[in-house]
DRENPA-3360 file (N, C-alpha, C; in nm, 2 decimals, always signed):
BEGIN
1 = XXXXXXXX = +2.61/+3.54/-7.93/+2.67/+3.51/-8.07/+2.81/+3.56/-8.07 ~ +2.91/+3.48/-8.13/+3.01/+3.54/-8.13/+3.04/+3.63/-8.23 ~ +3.15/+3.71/-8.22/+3.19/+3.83/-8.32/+3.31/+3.84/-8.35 ~ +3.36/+3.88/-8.46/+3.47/+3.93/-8.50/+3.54/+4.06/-8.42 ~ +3.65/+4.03/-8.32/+3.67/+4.15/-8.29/+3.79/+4.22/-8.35 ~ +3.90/+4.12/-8.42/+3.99/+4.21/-8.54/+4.06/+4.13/-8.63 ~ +4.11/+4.20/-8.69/+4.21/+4.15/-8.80/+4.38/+4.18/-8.79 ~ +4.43/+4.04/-8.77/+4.60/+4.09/-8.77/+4.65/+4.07/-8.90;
9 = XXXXXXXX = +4.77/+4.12/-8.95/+4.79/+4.14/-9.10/+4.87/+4.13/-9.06 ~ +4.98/+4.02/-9.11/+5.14/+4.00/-9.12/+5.22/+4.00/-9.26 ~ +5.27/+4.06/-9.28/+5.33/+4.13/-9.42/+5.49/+4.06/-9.38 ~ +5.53/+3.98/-9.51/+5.69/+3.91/-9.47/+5.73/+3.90/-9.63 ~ +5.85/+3.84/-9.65/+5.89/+3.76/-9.76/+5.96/+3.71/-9.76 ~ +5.96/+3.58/-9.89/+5.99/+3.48/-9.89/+6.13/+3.46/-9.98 ~ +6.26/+3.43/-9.94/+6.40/+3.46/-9.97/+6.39/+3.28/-10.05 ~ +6.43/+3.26/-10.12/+6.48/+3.14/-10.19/+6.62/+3.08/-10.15;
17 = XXXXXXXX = +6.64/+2.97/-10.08/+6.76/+2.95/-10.02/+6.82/+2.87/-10.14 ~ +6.71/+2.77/-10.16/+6.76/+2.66/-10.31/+6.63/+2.68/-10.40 ~ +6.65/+2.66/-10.52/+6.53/+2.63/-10.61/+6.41/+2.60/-10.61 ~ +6.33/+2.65/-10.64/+6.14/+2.58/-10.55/+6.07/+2.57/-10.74 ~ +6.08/+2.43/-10.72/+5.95/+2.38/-10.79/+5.83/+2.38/-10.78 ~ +5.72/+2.44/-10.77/+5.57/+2.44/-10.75/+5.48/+2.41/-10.90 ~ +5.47/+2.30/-10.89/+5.39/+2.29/-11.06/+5.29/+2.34/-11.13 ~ +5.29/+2.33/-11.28/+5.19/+2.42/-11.32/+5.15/+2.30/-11.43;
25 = XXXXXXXX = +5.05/+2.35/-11.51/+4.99/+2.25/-11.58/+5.10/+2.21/-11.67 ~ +5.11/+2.11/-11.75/+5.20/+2.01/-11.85/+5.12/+2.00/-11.96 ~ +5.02/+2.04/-11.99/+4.89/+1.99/-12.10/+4.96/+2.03/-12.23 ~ +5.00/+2.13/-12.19/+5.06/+2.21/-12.32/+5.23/+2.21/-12.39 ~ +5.28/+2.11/-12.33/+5.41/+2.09/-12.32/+5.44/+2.09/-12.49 ~ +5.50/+2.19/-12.56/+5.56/+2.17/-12.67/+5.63/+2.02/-12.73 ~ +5.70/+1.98/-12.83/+5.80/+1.89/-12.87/+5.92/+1.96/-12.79 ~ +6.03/+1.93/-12.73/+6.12/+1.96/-12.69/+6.09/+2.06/-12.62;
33 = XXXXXXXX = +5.98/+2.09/-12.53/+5.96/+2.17/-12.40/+5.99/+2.11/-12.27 ~ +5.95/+2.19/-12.21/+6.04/+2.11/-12.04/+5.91/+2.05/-11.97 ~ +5.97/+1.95/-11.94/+5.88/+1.80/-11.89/+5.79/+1.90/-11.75 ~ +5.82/+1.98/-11.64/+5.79/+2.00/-11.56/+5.82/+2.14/-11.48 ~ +5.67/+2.19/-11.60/+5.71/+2.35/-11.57/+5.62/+2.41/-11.41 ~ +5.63/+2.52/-11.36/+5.61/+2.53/-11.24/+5.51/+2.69/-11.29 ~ +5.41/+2.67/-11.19/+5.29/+2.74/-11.22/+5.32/+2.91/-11.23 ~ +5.22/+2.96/-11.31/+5.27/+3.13/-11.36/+5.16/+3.16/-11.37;
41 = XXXXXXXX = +5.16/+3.30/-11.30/+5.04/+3.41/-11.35/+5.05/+3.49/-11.48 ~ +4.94/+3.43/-11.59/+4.94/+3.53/-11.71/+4.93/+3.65/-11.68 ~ +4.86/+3.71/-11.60/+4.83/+3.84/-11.59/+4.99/+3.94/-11.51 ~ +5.05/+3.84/-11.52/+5.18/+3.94/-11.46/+5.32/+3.87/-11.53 ~ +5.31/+3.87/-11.69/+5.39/+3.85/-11.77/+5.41/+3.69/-11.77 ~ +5.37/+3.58/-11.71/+5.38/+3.50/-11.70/+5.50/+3.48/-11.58 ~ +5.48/+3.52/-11.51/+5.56/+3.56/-11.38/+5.58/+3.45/-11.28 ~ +5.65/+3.36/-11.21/+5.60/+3.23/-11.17/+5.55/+3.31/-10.99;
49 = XXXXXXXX = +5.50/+3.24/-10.93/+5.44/+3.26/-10.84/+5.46/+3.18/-10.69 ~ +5.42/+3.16/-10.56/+5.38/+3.09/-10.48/+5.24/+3.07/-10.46 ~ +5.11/+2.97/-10.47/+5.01/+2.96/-10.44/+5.01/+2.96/-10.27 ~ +4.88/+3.08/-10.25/+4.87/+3.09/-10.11/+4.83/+2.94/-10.04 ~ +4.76/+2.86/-10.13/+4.71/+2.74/-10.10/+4.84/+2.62/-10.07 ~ +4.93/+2.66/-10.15/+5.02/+2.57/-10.13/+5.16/+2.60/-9.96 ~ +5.15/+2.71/-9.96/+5.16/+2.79/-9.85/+5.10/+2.71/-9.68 ~ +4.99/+2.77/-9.72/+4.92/+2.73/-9.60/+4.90/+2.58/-9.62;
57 = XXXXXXXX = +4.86/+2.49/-9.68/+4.87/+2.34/-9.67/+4.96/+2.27/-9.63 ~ +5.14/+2.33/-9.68/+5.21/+2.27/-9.58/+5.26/+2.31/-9.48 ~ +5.21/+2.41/-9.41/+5.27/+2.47/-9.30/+5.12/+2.39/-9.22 ~ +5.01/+2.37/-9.29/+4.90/+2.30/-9.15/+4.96/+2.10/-9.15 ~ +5.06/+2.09/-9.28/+5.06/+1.96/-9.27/+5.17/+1.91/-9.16 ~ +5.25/+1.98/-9.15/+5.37/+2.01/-9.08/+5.31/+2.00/-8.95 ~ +5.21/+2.13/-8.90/+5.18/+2.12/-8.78/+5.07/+2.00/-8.71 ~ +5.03/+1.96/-8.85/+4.96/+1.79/-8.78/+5.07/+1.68/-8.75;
65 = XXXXXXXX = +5.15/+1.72/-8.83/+5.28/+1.59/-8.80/+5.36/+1.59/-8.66 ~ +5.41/+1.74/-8.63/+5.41/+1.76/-8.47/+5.38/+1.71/-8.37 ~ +5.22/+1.72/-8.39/+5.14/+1.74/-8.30/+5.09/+1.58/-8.35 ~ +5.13/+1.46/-8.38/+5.09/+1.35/-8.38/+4.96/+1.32/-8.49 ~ +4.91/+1.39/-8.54/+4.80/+1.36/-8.56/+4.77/+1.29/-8.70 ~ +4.74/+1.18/-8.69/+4.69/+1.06/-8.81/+4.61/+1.12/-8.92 ~ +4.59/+1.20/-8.90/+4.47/+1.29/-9.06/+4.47/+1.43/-9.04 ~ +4.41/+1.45/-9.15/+4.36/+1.62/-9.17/+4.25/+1.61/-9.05;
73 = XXXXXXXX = +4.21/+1.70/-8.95/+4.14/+1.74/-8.87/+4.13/+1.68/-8.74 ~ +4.26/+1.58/-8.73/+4.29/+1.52/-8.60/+4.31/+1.61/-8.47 ~ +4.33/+1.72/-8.46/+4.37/+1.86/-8.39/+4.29/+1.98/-8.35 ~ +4.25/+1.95/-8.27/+4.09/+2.08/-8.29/+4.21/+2.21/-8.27 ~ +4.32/+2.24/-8.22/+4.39/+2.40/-8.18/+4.42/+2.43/-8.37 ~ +4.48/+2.32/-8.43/+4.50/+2.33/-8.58/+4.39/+2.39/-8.62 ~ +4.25/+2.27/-8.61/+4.15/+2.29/-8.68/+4.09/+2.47/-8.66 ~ +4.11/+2.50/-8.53/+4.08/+2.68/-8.50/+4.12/+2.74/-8.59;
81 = XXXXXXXX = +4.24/+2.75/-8.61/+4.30/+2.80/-8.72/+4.32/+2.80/-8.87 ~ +4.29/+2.71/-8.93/+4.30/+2.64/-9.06/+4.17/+2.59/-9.10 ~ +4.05/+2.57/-8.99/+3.91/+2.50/-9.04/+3.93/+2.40/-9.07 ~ +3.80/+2.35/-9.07/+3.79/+2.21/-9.13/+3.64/+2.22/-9.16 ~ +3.67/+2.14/-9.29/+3.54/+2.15/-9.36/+3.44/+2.06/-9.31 ~ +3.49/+1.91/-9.24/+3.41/+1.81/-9.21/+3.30/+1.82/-9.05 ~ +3.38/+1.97/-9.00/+3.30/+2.03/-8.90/+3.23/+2.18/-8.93 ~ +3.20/+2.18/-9.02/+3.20/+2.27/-9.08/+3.23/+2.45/-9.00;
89 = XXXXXXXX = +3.42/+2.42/-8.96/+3.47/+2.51/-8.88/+3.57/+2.60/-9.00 ~ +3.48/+2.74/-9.00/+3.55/+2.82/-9.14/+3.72/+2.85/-9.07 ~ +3.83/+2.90/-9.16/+3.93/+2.91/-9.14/+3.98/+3.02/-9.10 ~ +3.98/+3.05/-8.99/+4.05/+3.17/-8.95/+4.21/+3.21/-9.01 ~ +4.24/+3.17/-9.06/+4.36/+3.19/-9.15/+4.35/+3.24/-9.32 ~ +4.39/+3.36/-9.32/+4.39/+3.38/-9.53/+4.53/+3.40/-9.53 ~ +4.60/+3.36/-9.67/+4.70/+3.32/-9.69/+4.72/+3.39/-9.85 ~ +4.80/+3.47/-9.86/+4.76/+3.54/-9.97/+4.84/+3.45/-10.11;
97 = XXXXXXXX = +4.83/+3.48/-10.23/+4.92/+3.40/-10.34/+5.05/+3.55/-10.31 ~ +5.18/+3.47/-10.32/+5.31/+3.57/-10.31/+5.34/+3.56/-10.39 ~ +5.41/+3.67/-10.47/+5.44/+3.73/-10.59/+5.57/+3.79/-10.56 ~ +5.65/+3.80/-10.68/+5.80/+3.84/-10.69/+5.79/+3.97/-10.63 ~ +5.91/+3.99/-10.55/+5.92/+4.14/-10.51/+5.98/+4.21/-10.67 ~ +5.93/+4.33/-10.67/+5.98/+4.42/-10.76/+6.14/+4.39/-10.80 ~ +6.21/+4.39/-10.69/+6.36/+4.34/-10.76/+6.40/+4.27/-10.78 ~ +6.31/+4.13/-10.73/+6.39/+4.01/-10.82/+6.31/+3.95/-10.93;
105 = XXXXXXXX = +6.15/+4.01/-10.95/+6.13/+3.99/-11.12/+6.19/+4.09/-11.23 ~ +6.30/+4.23/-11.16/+6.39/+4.30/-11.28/+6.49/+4.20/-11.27 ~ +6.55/+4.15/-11.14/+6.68/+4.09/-11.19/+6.67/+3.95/-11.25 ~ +6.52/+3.90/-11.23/+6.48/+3.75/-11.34/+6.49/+3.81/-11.48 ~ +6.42/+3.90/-11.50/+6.39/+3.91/-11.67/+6.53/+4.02/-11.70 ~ +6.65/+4.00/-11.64/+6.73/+4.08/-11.72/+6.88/+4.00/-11.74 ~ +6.78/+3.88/-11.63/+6.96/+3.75/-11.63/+6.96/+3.69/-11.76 ~ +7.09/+3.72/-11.83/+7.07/+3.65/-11.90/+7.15/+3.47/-11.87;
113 = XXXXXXXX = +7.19/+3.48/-11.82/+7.15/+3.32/-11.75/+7.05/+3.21/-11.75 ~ +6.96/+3.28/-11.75/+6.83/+3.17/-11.71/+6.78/+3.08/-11.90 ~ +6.79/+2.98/-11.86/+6.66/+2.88/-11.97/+6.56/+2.95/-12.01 ~ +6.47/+2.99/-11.90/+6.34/+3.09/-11.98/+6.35/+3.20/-11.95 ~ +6.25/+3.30/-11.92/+6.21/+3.37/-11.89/+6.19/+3.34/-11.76 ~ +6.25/+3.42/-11.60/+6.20/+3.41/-11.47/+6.25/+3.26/-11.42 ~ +6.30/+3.19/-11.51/+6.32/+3.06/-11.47/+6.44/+3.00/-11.56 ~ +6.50/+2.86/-11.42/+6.59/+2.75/-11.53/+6.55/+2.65/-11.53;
121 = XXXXXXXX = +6.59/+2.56/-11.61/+6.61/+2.42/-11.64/+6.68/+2.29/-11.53 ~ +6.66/+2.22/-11.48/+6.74/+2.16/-11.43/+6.72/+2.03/-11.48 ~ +6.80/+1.93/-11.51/+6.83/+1.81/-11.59/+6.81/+1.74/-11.47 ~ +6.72/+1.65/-11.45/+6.70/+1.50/-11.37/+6.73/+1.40/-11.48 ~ +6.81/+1.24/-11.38/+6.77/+1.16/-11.44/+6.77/+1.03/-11.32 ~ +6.67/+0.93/-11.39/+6.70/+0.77/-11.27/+6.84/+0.71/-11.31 ~ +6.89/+0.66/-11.20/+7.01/+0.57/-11.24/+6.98/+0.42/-11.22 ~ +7.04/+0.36/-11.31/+7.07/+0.21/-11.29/+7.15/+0.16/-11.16;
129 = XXXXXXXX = +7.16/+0.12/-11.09/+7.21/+0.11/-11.00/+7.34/-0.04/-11.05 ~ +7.25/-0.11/-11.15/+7.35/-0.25/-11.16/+7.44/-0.20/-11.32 ~ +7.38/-0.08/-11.35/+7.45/-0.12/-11.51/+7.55/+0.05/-11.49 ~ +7.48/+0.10/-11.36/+7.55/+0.23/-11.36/+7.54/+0.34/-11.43 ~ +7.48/+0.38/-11.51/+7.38/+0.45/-11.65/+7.31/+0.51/-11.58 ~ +7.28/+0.62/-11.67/+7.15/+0.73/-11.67/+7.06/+0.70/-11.75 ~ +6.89/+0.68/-11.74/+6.80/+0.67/-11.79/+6.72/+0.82/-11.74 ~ +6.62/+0.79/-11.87/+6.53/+0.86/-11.87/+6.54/+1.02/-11.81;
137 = XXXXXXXX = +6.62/+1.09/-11.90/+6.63/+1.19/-11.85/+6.49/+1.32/-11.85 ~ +6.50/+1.40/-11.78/+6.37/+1.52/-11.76/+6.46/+1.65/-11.75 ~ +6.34/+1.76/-11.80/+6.40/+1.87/-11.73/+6.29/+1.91/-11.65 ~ +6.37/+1.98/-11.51/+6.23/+2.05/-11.46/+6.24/+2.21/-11.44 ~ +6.14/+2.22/-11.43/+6.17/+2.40/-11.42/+6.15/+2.46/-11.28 ~ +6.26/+2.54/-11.30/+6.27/+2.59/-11.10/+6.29/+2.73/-11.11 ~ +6.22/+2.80/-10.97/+6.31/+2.95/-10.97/+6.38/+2.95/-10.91 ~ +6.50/+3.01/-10.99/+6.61/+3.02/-10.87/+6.67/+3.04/-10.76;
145 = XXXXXXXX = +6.76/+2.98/-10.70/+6.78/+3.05/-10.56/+6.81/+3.20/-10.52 ~ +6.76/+3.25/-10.42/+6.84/+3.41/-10.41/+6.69/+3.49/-10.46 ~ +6.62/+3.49/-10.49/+6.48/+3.59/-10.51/+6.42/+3.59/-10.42 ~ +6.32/+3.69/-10.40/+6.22/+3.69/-10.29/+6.07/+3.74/-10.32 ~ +5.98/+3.70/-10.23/+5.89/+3.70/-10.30/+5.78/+3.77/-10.17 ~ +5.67/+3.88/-10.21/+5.61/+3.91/-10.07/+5.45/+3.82/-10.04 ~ +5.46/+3.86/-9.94/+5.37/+3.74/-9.91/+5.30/+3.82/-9.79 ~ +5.11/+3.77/-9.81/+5.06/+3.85/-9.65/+4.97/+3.74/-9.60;
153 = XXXXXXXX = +4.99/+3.70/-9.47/+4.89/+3.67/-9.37/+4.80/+3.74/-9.31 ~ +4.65/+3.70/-9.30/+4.59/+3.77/-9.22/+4.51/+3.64/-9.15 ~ +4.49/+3.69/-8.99/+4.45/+3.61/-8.89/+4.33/+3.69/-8.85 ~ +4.18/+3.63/-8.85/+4.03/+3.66/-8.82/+4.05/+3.61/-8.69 ~ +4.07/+3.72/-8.58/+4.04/+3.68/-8.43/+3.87/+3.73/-8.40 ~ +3.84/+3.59/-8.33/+3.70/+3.63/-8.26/+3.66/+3.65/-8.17 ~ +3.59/+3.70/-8.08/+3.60/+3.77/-7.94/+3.63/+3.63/-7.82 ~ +3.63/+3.51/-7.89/+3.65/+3.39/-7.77/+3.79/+3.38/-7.77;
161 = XXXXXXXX = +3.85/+3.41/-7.89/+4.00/+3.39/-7.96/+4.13/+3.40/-7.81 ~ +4.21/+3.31/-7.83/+4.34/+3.37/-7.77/+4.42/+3.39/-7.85 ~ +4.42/+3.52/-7.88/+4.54/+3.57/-8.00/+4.64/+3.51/-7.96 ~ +4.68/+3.54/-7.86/+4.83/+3.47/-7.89/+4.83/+3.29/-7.89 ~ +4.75/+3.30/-7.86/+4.76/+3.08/-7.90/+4.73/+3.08/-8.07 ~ +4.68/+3.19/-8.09/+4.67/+3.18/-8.30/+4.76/+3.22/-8.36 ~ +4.82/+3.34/-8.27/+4.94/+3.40/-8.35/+5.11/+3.31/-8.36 ~ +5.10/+3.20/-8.21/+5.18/+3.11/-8.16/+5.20/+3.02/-8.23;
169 = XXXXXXXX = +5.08/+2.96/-8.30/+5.03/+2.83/-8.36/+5.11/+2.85/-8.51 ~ +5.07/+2.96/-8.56/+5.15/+2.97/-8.70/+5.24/+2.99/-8.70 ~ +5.32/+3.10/-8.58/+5.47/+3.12/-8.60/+5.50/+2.94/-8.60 ~ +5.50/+2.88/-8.52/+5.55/+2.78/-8.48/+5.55/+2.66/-8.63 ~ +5.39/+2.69/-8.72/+5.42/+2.63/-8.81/+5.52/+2.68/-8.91 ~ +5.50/+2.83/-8.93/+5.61/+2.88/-9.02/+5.78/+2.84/-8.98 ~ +5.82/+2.83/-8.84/+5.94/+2.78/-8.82/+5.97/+2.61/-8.87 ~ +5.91/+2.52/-8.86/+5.90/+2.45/-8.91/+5.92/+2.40/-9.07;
177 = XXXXXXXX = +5.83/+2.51/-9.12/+5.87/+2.51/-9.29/+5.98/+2.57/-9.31 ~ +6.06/+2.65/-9.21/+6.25/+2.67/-9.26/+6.29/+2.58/-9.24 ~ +6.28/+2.46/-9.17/+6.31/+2.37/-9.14/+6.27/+2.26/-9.22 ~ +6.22/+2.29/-9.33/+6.15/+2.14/-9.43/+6.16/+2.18/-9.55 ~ +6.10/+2.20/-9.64/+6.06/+2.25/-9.79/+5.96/+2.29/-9.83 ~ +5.91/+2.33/-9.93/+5.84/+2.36/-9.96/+5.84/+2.33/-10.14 ~ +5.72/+2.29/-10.18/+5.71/+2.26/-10.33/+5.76/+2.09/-10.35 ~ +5.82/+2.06/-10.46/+5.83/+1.97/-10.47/+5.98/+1.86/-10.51;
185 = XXXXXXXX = +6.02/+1.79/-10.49/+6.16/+1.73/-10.49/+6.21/+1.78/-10.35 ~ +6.19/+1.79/-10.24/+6.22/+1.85/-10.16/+6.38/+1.76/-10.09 ~ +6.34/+1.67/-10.09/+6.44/+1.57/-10.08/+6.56/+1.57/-10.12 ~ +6.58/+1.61/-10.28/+6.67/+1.65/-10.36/+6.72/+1.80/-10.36 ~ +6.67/+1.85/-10.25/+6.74/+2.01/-10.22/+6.66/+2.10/-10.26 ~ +6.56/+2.11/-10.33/+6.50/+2.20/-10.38/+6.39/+2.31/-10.23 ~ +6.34/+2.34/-10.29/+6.22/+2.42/-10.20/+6.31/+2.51/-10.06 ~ +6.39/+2.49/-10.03/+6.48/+2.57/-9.87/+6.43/+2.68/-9.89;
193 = XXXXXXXX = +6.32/+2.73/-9.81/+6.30/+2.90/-9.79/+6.34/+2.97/-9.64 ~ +6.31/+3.07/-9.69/+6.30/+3.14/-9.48/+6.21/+3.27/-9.55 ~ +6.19/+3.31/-9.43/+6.09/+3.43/-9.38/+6.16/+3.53/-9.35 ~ +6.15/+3.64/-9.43/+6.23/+3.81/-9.37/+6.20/+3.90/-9.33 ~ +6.18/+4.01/-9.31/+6.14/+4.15/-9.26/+6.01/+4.11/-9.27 ~ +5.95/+4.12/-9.16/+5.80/+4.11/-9.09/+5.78/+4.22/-9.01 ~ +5.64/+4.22/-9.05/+5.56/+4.32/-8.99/+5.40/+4.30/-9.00 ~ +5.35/+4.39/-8.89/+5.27/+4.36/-8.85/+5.13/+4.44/-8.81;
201 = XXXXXXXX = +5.00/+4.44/-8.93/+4.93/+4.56/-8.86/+4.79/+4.52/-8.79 ~ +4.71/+4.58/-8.74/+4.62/+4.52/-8.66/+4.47/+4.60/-8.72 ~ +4.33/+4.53/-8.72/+4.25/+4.63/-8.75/+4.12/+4.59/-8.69 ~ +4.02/+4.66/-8.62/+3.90/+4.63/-8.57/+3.81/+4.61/-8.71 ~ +3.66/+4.57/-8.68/+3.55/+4.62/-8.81/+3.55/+4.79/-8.82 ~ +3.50/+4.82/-8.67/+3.57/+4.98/-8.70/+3.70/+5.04/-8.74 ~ +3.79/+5.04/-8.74/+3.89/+5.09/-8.71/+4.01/+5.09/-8.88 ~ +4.08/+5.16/-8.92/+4.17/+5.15/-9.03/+4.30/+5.07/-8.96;
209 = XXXXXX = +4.36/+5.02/-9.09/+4.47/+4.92/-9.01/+4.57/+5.01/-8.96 ~ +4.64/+5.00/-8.83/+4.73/+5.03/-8.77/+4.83/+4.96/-8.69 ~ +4.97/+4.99/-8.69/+5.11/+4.92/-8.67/+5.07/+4.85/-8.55 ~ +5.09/+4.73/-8.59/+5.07/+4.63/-8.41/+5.22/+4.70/-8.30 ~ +5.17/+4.68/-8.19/+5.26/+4.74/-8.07/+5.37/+4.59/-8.05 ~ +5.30/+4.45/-8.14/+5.34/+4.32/-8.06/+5.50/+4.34/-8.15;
% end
């Protein structure tokens, strides 16, 4: 039977190069509220956030595109690490939700710059291409560039595991998401992140976590 022989913990965060839209519900959109507000935790002032879910989905989408693969679960080295439900192979990957570092939800809630609270406004519109005009204009709501946000991976190695082909597999996907976007309008500049001060700790079922040597 196999076993869990540890836990690696990667602790990073996430610097905002351009604006990242991540949506949140619209249901509630006042008269003269913003067409496309981006998702918040009530329980931390209404603070906007990164979903760990949104995180990890496109860093495994990225790494199916790579690696050629026509669907979700086309990849069994992917599938090791990310699961798949249709084999019923659990995920060795947790992806935590990232939250504002301490200094840039003081310097959100003290800009006075920003549209809202933690956030701005940005004005979209379609153009006519034959009449030359702006139609239908939107606002959407983004956080701004320049914040950062912490963020923790943890990787379930099992005694068959080759850590380093798991630990490999993700760097390789996280390089890729500097290299793409993240969230949504990505095309139009939004979402540019990178990855900062990393570290890294290691822990058996016995054992308390302690500083990886890698």
């Amino acid at each position: 039977m196999k076993k869990l022989a540890k836990k690696i913990k990667l602790n990073t965060s996430i610097t905002l190069i351009t604006g990242l839209h991540i949506g949140g519900s619209g249901d509630n959109v006042e008269i003269g509220g913003i067409d496309n507000p981006v998702i918040k935790l009530g329980t931390r002032d209404n603070q906007p956030y990164i979903p760990g879910s949104s995180l990890k989905g496109k860093i495994r989408c990225l790494l199916e595109q790579i690696e050629g693969s026509a669907k979700v679960g086309g990849n069994d080295n992917i599938n090791n690490l990310f699961g798949y439900s249709q084999t019923n192979q659990p995920s060795k990957l947790i992806v935590r939700d990232a939250m504002l570092t301490p200094e840039s939800a003081e310097r959100l809630r003290n800009c006075e710059n920003l549209d809202m609270p933690y956030t701005e406004g940005k004005w979209e519109n379609v153009i006519d291409r034959v009449k030359g005009t702006a139609e239908h204009p939107r606002q959407t709501e983004r956080i701004p560039a320049g914040v950062s946000f912490d963020v923790e991976f943890v990787i379930n190695v099992w005694d068959d595991d080759k850590e380093d082909e798991l630990l490999n597999l993700l760097k390789k996907g996280i390089n890729a998401l500097e290299n793409d976007y993240l969230g949504g309008s990505g095309s139009r500049g939004y979402g540019q992140i990178k990855f900062e001060n990393w570290t890294s700790f290691e822990a058996s079922e016995e054992t308390n976590w302690t500083m990886s040597s890698k």
